[in-house]
N, C-alpha and C positions, 0 to 999 in steps of 0.2 A: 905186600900191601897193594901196589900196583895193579897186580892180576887182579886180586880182591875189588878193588874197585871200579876193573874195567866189567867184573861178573855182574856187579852190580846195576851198573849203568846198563849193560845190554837189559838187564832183567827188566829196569823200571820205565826203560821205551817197551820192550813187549808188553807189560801191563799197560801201558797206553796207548799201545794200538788195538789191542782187544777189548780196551773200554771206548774207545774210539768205533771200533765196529758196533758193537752194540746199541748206542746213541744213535748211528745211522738206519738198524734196523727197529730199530722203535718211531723216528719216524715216517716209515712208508708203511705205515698202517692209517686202512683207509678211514674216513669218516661211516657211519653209517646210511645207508639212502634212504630215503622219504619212497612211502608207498606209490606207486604209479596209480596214477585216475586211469578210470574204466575205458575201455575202449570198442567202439560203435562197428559194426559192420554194415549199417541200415542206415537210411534216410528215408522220412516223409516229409515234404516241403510244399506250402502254401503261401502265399503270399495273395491271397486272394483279387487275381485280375479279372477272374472268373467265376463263375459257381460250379464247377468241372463236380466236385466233389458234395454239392447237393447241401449247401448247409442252411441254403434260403429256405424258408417257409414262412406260412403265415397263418395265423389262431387268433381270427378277430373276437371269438369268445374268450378269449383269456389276455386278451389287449398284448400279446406276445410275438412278434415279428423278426426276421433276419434278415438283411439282404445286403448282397456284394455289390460293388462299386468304388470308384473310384481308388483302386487298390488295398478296402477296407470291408472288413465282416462289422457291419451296424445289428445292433444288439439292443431291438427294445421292448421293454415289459413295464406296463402300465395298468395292472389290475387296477378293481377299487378295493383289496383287500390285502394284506401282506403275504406273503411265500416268495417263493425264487423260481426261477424259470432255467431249463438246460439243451442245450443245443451239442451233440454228440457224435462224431461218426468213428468207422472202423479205416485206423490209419495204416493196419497193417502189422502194427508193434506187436510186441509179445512182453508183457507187461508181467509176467514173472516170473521176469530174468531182470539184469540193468539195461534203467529205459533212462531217457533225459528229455523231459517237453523246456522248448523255449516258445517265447512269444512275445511280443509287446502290444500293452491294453492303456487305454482310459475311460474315464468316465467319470459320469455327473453325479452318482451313487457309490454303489458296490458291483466291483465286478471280478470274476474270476479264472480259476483254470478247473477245469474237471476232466476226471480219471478214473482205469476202473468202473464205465459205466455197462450195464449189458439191458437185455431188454426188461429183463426184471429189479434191477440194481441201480440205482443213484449215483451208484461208487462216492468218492468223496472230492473235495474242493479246496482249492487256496485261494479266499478271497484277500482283494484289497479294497479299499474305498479312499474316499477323495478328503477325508481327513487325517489320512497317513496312520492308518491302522488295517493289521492282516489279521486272518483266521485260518483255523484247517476245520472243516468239518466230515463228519462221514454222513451223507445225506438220505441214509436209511433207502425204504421203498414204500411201494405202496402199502403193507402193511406195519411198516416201522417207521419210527418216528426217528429224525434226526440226534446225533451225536456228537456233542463239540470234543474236536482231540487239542484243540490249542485254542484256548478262547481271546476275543479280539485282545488283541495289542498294539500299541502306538510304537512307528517306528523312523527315523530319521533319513532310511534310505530310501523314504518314497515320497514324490516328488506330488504333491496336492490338486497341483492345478498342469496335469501336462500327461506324457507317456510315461509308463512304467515296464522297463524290461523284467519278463518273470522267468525264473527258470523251477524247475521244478525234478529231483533225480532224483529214482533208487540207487542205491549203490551195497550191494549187499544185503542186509539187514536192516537199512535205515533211511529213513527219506530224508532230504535233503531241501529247502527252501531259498533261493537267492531272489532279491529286488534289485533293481540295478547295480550288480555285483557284488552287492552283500551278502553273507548268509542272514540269515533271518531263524531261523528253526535247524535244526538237526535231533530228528526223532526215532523210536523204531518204525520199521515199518510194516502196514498193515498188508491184511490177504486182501486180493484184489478179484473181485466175483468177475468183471466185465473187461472187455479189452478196449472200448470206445475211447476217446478222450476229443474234449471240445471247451465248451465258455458256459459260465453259468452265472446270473443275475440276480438281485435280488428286486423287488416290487417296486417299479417307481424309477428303474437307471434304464440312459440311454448311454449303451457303452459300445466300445470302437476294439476292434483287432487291427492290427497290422501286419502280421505274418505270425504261421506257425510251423514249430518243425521239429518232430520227435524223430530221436535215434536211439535204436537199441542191436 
């Protein structure tokens, strides 16, 4: 009886060291990781102390003007009739592939980011205006008429009366919209005819830049 129950006892620590190991490798199993964000090998950076990059002009027929100073791209269009007005250059980007425009804008109106523009092509826009509502539009060409991909919306992370940080990324398949670190949008995304990107206005605002800086 002795023996018998010294067989025993060895037996039911071995069962407990083998359920004991198992417990330990159940947990070093790892969590799963979250996708890594895109990563940039390129920079274009303005901060406008200068007009190096040529964005002033001036269209007294169409009451539309640019001009740097005081560390700021001024941005005014004054028709007497409504449209928008676009200011564009070639920053170098390669716009399809993953791009990321940041920037910070205000204004008295509507004012926004544009992208995708070439000499034929509008490309399209993320506006905001000064009652805390944005758009996307695709702003056609000279023989086409504009198209809204996100028509205006009101939104709480943009700030009425002040600067508004925009960012604006492909990432894949899908464009992406931030306001002062919000998302705002997350859409597919569209073919992009033009590599430009700059500010575009709508009839009536005098709007402000403060730096821009695309990486891709």
């Amino acid at each position: 009886m002795m023996l018998t129950r010294i067989i025993m006892a060895t037996f039911a620590l071995s069962t407990l060291f083998i359920t004991s190991c198992v417990k330990k490798e159940y947990y070093t199993v790892e969590p799963p990781t979250e996708p890594k964000p895109p990563t940039y090998n390129y920079i274009f950076d303005d901060d406008f102390n200068n007009n190096i990059n040529n964005w002033a002009f001036s269209d007294p027929a169409n009451a539309a003007y640019v001009t740097i100073g005081n560390s700021w791209l001024k941005y005014t269009y004054m028709p007497p009739n409504d449209g928008t007005n676009t200011v564009a250059i070639n920053t170098g980007a390669k716009l399809h592939r993953n791009f990321l425009v940041q920037t910070r804008i205000r204004s008295d109106y509507a004012m926004g980011l544009c992208f995708g523009v070439s000499n034929s092509d509008y490309g399209y826009s993320f506006f905001i205006d000064n009652e805390g509502f944005f758009a996307v539009f695709k702003e056609g060409s000279a023989g086409e008429g504009v198209q809204t991909i996100m028509d205006w919306q009101e939104s709480d992370a943009i700030y009425r009366n002040g600067w508004n940080d925009i960012e604006f990324e492909q990432t894949g398949n899908f464009w992406i919209g931030y306001i002062n670190g919000v998302k705002v949008f997350e859409i597919q995304a569209k073919y992009l005819d033009g590599q430009k990107i700059g500010y575009i206005v709508l009839a009536g605002t005098t709007g402000y830049a403060d730096y821009l800086t695309v990486q891709w």
